[in-house]
Backbone bond lengths (Angstrom), bond angles and torsions (degrees), N, CA, C in turn:
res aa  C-N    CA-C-N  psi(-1)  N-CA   C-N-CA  omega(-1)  CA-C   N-CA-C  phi
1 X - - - 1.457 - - 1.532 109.37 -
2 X 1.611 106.21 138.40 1.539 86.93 175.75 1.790 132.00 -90.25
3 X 0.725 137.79 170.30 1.527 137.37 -175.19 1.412 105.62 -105.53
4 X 1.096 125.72 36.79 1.379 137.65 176.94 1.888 92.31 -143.03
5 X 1.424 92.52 93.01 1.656 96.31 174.47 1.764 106.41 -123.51
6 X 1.097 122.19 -9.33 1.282 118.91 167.50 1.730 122.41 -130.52
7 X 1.351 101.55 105.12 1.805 107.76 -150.55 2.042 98.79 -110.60
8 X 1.729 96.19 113.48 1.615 95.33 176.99 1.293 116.46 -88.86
9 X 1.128 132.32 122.61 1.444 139.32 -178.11 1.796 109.12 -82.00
10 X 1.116 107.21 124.50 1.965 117.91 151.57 1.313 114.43 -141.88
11 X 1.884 89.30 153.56 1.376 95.43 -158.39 1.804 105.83 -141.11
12 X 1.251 110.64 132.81 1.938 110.68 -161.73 1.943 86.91 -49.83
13 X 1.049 98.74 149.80 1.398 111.78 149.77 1.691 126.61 -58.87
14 X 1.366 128.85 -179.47 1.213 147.73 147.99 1.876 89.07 22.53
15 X 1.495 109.15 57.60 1.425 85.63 156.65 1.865 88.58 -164.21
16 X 1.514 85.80 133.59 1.484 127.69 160.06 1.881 111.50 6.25
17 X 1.159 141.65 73.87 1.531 133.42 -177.07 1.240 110.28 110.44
18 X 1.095 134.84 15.46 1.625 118.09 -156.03 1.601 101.28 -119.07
19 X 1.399 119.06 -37.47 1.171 97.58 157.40 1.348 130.54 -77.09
20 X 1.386 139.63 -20.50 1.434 139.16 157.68 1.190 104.88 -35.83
21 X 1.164 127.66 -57.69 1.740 142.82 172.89 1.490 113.38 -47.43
22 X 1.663 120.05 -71.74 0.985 118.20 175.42 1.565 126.21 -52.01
23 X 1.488 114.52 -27.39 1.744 116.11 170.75 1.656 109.27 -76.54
24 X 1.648 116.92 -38.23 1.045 107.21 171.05 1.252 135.60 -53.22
25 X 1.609 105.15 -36.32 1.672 120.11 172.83 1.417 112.65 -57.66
26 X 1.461 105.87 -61.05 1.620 120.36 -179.67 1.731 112.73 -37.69
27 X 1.489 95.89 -63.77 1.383 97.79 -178.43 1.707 129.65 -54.24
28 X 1.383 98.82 -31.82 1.880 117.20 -179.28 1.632 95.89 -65.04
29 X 1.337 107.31 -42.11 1.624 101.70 -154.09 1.727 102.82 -81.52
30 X 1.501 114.83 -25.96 1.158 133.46 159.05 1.734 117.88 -54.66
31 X 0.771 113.55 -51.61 1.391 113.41 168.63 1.952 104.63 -65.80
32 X 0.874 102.04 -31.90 1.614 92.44 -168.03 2.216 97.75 -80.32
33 X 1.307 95.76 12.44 1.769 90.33 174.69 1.812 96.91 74.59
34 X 1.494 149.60 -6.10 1.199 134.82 176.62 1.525 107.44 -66.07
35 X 1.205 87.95 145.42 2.048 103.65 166.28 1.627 101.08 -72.00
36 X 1.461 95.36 116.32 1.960 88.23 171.93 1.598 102.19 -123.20
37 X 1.474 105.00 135.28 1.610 109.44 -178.86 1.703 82.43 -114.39
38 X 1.767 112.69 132.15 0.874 136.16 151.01 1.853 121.48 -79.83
39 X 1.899 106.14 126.68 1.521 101.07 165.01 1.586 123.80 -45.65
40 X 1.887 134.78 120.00 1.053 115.62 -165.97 1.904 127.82 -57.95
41 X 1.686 108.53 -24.45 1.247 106.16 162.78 1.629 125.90 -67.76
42 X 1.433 105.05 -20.41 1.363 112.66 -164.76 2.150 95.78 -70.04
43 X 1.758 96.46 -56.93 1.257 95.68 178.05 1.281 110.87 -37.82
44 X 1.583 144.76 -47.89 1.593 118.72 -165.89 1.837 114.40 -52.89
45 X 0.875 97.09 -12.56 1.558 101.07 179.32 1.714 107.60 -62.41
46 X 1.340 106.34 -44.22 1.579 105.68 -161.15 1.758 85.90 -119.94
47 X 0.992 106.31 77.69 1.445 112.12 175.93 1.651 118.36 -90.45
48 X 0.894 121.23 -11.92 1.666 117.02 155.59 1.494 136.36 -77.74
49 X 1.567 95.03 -10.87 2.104 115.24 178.72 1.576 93.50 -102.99
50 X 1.614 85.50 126.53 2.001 84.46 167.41 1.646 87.44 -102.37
51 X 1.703 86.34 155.24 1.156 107.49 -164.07 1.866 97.03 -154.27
52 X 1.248 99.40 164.73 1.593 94.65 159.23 0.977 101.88 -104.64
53 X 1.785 95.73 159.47 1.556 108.86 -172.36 1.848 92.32 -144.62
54 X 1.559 103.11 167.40 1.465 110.92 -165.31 2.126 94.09 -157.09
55 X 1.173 110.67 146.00 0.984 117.11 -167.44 1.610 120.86 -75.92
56 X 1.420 158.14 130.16 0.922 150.95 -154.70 1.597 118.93 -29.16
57 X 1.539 104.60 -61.66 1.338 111.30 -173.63 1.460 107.21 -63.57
58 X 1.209 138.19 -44.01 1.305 134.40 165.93 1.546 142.34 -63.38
59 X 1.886 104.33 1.91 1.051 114.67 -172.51 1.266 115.86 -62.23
60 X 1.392 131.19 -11.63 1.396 113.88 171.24 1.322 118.33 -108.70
61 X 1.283 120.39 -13.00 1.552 131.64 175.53 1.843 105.56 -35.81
62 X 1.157 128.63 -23.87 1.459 105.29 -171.39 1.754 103.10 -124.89
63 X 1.392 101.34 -1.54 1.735 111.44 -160.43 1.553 94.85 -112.98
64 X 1.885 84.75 145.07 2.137 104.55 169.21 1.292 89.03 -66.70
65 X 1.221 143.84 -45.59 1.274 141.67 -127.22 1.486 147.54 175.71
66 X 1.659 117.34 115.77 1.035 108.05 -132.12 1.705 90.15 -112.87
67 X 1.543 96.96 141.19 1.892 87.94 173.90 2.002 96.48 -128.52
68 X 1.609 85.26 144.17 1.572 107.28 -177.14 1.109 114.16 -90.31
69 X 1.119 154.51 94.36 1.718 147.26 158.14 1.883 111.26 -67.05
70 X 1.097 88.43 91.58 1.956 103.38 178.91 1.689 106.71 177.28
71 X 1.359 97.38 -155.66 1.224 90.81 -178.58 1.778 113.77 -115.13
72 X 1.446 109.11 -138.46 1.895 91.87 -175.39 1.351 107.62 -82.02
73 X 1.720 127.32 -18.70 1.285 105.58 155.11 1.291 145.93 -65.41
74 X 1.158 92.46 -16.50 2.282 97.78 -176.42 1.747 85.59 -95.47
75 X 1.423 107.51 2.88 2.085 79.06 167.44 1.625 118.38 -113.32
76 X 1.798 94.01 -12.41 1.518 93.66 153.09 1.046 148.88 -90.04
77 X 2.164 101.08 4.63 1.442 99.59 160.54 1.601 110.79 -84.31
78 X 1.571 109.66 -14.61 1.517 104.04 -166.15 1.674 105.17 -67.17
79 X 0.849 111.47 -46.94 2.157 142.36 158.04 1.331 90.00 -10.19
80 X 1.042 131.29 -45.59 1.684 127.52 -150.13 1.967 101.23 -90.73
81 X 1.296 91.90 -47.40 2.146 102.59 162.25 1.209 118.37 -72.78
82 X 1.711 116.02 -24.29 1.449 102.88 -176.45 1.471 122.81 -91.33
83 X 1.310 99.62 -3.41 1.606 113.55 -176.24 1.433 91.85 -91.49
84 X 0.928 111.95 -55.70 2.043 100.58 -174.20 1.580 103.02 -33.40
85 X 1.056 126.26 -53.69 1.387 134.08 -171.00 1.536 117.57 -74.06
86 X 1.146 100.28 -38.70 1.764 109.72 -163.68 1.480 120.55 72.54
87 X 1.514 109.36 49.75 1.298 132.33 -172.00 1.782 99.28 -94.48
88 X 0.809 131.08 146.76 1.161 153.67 -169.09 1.849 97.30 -107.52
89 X 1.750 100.27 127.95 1.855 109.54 -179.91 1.574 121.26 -110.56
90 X 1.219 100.20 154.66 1.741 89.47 -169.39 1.662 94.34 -137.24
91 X 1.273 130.88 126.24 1.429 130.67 -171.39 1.737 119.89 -106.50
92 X 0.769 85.95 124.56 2.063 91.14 179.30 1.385 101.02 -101.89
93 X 1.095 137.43 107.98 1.330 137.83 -177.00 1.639 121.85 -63.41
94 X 1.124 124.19 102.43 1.844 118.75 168.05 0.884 116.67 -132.70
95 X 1.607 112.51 54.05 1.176 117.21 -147.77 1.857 80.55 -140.47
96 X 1.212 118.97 -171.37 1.702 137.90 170.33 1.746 105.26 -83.11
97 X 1.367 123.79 -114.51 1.173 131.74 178.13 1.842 116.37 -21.43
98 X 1.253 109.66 -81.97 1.856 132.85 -167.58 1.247 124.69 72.12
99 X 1.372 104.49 37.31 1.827 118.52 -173.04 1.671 95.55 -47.63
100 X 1.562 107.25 -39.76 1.480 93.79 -164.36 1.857 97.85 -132.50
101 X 1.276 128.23 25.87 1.252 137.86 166.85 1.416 101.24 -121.39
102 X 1.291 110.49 76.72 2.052 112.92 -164.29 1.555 85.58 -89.57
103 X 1.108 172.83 -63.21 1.480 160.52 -164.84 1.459 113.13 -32.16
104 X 1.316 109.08 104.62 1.995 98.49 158.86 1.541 110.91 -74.31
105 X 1.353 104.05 148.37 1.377 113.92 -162.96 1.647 99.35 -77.87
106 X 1.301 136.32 0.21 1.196 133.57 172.40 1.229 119.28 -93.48
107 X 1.640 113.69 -10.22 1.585 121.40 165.84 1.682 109.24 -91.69
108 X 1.395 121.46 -33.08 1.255 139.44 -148.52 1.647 90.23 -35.98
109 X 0.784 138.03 -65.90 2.263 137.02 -178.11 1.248 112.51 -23.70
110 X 1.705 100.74 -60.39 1.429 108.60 -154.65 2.009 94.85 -82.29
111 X 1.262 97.56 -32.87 1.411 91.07 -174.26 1.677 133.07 -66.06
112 X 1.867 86.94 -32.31 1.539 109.22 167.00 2.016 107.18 -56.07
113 X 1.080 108.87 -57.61 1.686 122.79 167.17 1.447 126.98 -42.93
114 X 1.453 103.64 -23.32 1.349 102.04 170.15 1.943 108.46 -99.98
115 X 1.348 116.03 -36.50 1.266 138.30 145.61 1.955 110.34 -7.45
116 X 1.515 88.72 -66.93 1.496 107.13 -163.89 1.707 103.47 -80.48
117 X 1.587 119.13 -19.46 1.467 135.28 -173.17 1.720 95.85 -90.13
118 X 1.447 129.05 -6.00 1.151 114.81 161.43 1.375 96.64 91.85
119 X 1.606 122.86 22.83 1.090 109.66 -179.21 2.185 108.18 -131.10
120 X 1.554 84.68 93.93 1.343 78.14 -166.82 1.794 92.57 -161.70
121 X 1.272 121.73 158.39 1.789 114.08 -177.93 1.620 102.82 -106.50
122 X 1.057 122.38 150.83 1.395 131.20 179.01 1.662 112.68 -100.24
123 X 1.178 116.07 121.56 1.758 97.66 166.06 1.718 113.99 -147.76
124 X 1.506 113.21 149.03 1.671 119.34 -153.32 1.544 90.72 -87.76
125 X 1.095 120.03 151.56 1.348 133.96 176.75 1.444 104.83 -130.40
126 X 1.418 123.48 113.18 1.742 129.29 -175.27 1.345 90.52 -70.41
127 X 1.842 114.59 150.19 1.379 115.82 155.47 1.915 91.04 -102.38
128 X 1.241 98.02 172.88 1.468 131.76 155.90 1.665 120.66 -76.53
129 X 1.401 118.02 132.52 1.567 93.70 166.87 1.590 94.31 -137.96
130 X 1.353 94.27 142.10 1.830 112.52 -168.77 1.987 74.38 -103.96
131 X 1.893 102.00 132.45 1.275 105.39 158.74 1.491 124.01 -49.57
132 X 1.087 123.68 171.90 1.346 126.23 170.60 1.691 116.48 39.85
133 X 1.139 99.01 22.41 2.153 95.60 -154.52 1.893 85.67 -129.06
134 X 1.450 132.27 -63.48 1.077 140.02 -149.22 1.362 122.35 113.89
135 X 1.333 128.34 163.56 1.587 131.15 173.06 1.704 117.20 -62.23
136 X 1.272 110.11 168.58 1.569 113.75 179.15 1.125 94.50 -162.97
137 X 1.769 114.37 118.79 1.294 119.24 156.16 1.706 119.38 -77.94
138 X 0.773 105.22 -35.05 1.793 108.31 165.43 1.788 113.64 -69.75
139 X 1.465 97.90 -83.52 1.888 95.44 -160.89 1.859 82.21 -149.06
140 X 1.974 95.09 163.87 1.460 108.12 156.05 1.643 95.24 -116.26
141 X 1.006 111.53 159.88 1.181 111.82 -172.40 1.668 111.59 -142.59
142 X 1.266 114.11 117.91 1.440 117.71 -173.29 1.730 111.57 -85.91
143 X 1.142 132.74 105.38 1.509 130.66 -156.56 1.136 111.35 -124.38
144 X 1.372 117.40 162.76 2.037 121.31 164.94 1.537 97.52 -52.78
145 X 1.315 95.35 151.48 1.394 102.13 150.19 1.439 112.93 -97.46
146 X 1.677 119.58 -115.93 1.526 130.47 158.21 1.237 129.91 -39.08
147 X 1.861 99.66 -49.43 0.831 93.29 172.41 1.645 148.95 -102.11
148 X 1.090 114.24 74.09 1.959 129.24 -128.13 1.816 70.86 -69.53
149 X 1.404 138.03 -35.22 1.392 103.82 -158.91 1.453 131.69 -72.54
150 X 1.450 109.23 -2.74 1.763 138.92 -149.06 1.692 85.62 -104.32
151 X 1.349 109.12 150.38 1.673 114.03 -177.86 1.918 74.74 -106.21
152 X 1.464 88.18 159.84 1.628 99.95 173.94 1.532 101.05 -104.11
153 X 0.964 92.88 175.31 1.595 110.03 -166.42 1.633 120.27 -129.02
154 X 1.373 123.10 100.63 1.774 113.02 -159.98 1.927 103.38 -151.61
155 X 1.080 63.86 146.17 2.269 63.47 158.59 0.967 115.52 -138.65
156 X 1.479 114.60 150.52 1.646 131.63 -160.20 1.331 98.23 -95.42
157 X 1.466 121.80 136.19 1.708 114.29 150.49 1.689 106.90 -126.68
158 X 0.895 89.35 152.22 1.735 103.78 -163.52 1.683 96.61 -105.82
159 X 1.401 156.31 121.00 1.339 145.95 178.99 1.115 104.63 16.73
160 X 1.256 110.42 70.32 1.611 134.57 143.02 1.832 98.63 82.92
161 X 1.201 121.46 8.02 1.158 112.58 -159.52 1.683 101.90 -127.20
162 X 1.842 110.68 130.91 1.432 110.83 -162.42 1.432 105.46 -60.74
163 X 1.366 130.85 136.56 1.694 131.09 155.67 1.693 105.39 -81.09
164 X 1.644 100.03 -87.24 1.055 105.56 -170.63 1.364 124.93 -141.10
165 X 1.446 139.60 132.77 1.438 128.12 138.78 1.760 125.99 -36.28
166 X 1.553 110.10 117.85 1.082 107.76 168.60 1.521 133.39 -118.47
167 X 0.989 135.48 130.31 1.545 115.84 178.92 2.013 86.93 -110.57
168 X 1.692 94.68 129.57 1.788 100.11 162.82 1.005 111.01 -168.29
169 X 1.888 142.59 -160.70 1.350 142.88 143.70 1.152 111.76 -34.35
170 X 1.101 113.60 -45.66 1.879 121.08 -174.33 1.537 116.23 143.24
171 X 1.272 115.33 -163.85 1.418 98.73 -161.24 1.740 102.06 -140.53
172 X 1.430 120.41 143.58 1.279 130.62 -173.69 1.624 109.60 -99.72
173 X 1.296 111.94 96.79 1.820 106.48 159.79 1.275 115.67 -90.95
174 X 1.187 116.34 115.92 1.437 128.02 171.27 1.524 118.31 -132.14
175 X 1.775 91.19 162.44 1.779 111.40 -174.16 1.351 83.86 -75.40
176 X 1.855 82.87 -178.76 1.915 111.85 157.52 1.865 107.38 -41.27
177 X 1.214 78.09 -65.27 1.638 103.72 -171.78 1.874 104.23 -36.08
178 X 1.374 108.82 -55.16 1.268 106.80 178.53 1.524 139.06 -72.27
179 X 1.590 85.62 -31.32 1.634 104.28 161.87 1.603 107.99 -19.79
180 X 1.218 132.28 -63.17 1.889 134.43 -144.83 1.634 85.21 -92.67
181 X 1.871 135.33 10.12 1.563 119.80 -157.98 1.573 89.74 -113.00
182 X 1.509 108.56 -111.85 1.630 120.29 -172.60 1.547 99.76 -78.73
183 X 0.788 114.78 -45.04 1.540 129.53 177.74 1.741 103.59 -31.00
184 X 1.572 115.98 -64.27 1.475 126.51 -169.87 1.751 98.47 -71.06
185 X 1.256 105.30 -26.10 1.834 100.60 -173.28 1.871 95.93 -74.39
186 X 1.300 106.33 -48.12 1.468 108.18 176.90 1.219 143.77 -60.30
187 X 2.102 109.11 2.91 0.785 142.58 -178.97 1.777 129.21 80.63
188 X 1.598 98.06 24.99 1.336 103.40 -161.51 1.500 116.35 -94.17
189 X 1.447 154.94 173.35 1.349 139.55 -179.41 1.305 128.48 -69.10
190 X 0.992 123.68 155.49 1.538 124.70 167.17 1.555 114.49 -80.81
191 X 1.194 101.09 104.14 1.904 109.57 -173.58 1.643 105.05 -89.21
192 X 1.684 134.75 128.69 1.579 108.14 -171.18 1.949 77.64 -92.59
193 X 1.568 71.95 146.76 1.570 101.97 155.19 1.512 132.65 1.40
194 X 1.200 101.44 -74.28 1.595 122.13 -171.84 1.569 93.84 -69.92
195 X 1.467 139.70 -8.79 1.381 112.66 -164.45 1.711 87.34 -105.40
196 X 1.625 100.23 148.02 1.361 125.97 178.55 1.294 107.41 -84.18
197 X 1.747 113.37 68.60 1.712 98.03 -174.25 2.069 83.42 -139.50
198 X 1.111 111.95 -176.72 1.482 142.52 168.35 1.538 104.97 -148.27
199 X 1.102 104.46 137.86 1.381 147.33 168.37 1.970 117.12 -109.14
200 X 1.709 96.87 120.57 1.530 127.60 -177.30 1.279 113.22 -94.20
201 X 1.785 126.74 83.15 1.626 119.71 -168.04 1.272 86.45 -100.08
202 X 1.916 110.22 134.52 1.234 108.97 148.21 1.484 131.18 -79.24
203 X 1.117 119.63 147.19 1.599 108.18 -179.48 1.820 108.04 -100.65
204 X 1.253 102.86 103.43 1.750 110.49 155.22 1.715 94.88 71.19
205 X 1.558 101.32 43.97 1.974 101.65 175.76 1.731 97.40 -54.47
206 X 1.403 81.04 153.80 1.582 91.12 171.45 1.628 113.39 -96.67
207 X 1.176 103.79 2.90 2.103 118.64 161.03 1.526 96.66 -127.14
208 X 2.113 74.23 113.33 1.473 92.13 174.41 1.594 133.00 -55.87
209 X 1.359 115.64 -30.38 1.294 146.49 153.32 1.512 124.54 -21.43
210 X 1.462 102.82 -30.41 1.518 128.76 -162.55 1.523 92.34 -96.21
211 X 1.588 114.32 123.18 1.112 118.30 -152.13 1.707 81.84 -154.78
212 X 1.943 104.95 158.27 1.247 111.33 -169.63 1.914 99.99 -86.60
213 X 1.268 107.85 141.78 1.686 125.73 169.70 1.292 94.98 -105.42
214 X 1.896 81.94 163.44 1.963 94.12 179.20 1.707 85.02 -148.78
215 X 1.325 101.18 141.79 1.684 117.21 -165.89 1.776 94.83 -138.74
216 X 1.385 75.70 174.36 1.851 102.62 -152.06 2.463 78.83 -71.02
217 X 1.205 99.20 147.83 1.647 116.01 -173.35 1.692 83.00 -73.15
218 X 1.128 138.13 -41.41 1.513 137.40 177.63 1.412 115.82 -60.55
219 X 1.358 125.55 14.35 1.590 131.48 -157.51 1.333 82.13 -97.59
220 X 1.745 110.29 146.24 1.648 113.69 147.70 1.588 107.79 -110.33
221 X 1.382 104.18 129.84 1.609 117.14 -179.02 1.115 110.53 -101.81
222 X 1.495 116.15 147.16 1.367 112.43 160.22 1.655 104.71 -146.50
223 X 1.425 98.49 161.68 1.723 105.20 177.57 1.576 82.87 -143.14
224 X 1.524 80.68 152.61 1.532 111.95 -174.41 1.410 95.39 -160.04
225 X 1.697 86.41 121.91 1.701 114.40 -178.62 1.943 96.60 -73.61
226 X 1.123 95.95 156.87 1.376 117.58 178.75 1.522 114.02 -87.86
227 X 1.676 95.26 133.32 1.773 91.94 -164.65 1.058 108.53 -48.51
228 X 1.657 117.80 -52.91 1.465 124.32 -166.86 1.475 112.62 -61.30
229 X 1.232 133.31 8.53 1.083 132.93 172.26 1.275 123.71 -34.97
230 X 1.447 131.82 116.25 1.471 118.00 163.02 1.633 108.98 -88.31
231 X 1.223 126.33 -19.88 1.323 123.92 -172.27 1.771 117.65 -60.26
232 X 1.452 136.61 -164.67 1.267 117.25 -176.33 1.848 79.89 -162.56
233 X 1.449 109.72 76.11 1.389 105.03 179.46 1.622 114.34 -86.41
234 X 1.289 85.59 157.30 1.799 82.52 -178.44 1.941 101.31 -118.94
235 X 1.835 106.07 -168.19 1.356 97.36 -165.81 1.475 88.67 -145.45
236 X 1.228 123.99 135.89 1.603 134.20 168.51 1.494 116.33 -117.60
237 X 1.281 107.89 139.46 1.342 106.78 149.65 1.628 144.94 -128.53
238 X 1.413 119.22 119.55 1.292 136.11 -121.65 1.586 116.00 -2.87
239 X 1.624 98.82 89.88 1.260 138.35 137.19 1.443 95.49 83.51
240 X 1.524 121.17 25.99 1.227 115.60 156.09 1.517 122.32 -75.04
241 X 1.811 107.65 165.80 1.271 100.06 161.97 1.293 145.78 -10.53
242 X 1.485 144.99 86.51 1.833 107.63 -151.34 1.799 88.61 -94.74
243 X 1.418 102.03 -179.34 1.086 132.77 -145.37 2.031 98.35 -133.06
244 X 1.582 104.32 132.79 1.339 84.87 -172.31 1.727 122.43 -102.93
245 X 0.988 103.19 138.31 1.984 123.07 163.25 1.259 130.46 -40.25
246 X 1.386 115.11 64.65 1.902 96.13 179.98 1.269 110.31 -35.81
247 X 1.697 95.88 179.42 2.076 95.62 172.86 2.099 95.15 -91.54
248 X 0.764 105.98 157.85 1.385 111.68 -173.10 1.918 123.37 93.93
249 X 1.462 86.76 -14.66 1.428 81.85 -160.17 1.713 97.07 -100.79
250 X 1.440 100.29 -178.31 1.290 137.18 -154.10 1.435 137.88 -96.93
251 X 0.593 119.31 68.41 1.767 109.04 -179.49 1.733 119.28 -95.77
252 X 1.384 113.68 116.18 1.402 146.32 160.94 1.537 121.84 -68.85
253 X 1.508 115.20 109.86 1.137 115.60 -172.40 1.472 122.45 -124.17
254 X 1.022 153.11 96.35 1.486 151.32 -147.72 1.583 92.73 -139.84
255 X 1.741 104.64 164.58 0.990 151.36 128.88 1.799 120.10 1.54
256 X 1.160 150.37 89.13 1.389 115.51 -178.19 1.308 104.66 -81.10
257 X 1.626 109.94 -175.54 1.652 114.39 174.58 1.629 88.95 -106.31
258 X 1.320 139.12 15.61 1.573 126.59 169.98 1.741 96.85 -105.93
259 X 0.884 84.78 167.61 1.704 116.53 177.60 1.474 127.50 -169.70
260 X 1.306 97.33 130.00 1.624 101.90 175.07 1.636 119.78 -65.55
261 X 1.662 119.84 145.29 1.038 110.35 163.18 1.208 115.84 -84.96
262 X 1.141 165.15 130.71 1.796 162.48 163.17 1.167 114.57 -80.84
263 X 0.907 121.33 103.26 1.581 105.35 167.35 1.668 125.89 -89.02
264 X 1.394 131.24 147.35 1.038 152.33 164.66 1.421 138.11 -122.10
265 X 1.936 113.75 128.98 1.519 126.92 168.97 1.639 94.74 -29.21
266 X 1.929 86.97 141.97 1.661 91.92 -179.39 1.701 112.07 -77.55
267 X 1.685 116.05 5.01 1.194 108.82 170.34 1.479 108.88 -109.90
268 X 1.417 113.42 47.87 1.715 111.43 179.80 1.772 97.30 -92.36
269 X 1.399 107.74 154.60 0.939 122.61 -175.84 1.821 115.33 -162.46
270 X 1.382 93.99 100.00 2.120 93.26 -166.97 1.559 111.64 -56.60
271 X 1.363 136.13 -13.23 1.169 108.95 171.12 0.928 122.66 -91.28
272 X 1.793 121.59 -16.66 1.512 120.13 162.66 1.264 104.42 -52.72
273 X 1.564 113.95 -51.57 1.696 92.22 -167.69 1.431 120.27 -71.15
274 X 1.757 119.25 -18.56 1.556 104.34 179.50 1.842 92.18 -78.71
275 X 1.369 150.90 30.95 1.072 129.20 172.35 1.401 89.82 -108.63
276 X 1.728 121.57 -58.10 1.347 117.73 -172.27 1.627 115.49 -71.32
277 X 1.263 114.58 8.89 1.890 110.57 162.72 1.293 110.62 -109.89
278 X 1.234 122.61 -52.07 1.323 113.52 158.14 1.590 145.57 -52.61
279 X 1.048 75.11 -8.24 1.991 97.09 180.00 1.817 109.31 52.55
280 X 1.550 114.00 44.74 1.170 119.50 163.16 1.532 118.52 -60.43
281 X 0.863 106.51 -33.08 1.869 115.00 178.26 1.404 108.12 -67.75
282 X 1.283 128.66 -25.49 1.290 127.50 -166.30 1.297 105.37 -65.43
283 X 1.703 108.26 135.68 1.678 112.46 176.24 1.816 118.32 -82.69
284 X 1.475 90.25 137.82 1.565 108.72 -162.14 1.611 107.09 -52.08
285 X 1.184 119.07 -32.64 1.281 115.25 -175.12 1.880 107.96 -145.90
């Protein structure tokens, strides 16, 4: 029997397949006798199936288990409800990339079925939490504000201890998880998963020299903008609203004690997928 008897469904908005997907899911899991609580925006999509529905922030409060139909952003907003709970996520990709929505939506039935048969691997993904800012399972990200043409101005300390003065765009701290996101566009490493580290990408230093580090996931970071700052940087976390930086001030970045559970098909395997997203396999000529 499976231990996934009450399954909450969300689904990206305004994009291309997702409700075909999301009714298809609904209906399979419906036939299989499960309790399914639909996200209440998600339901306008499938507006002819009554269903229960429950409001974003509460989507995991009553459910084993929550599955996302979008891509890795609509599962890192779901990330933010499923950790309150300690709900365990399952991703259907309708999205571009699917670093972390590994399901094609043309398997999504059979895969959910093997899912529900207990045949699938589990693994924790640490978020980050910037004080005063919120958690980030991907990255926080220190950015221009207005003034995108001005390099900002900050220094890093790593457990209490100076690294470096930087002047650049700003700077990317990210998980494992984020490693393959802004982090890889910013030129930073591919960290796998399972390792307990974060990675420090600078963006566009103005010393060429200035190159991305990766520190123990137990590190406490901090950047602190420079009084003399003329810039007006702000701070996000994965790719929320950001929030703005006086000059002088502070940002604290650690480790959280939450973590997502993820779930994954029992034939997932991360270097297939960094070959088949990255298109490493592709022939040179």
């Amino acid at each position: 029997m499976s231990k996934f008897k009450t399954i909450a469904l969300i689904a990206r908005q305004h994009r291309t397949g997702v409700s075909e997907t999301l009714a298809s899911v609904f209906h399979h899991l419906e036939e299989k006798k499960l309790n399914v609580i639909v996200e209440e925006n998600s339901a306008k999509l499938i507006t002819e199936l009554k269903t229960t529905t429950a409001p974003y922030h509460d989507l995991g409060k009553n459910a084993d288990l929550i599955i996302v139909i979008g891509g890795d952003g609509s599962l890192l907003n779901a990330a933010k409800t499923a950790v309150l709970h300690d709900v365990p996520i399952l991703g259907i990709n309708r999205g571009q990339l699917g670093f972390l929505t590994d399901i094609n939506p043309d398997d999504a039935t059979q895969k959910i079925d093997e899912v529900l048969a207990g045949k699938f691997t589990e693994e924790r993904r640490f978020f980050l939490e910037a004080t005063h800012h919120g958690l980030a399972l991907n990255d926080v990200v220190l950015l221009p504000g207005k003034d995108a043409a001005r390099l900002i101005e900050f220094d890093i300390y790593i457990n209490k201890t100076f690294v470096c003065s930087q002047r650049s765009d700003g700077l990317i701290v990210s998980t494992p998880t984020g490693s393959t996101a802004y982090a890889l566009s910013g030129g930073g490493p591919i960290i796998h998963p399972r390792l307990e580290a974060i990675a420090l990408v600078p963006m566009l230093p103005h010393t060429l020299s200035m190159r991305p580090i990766v520190v123990s996931a137990d590190s406490h970071i901090e950047i602190i903008i420079a009084n003399d700052s003329e810039t007006h940087p702000h701070i996000s976390c994965d790719g929320q609203p950001p929030a703005p930086i006086s000059a002088g001030g502070k940002i604290t970045i650690q480790k959280s004690a939450k973590s997502l559970r993820l779930i994954h098909p029992s034939n997932y395997e991360y270097f297939h997928t960094l070959r088949e997203k990255l298109h490493w396999s592709t022939p040179l000529c």
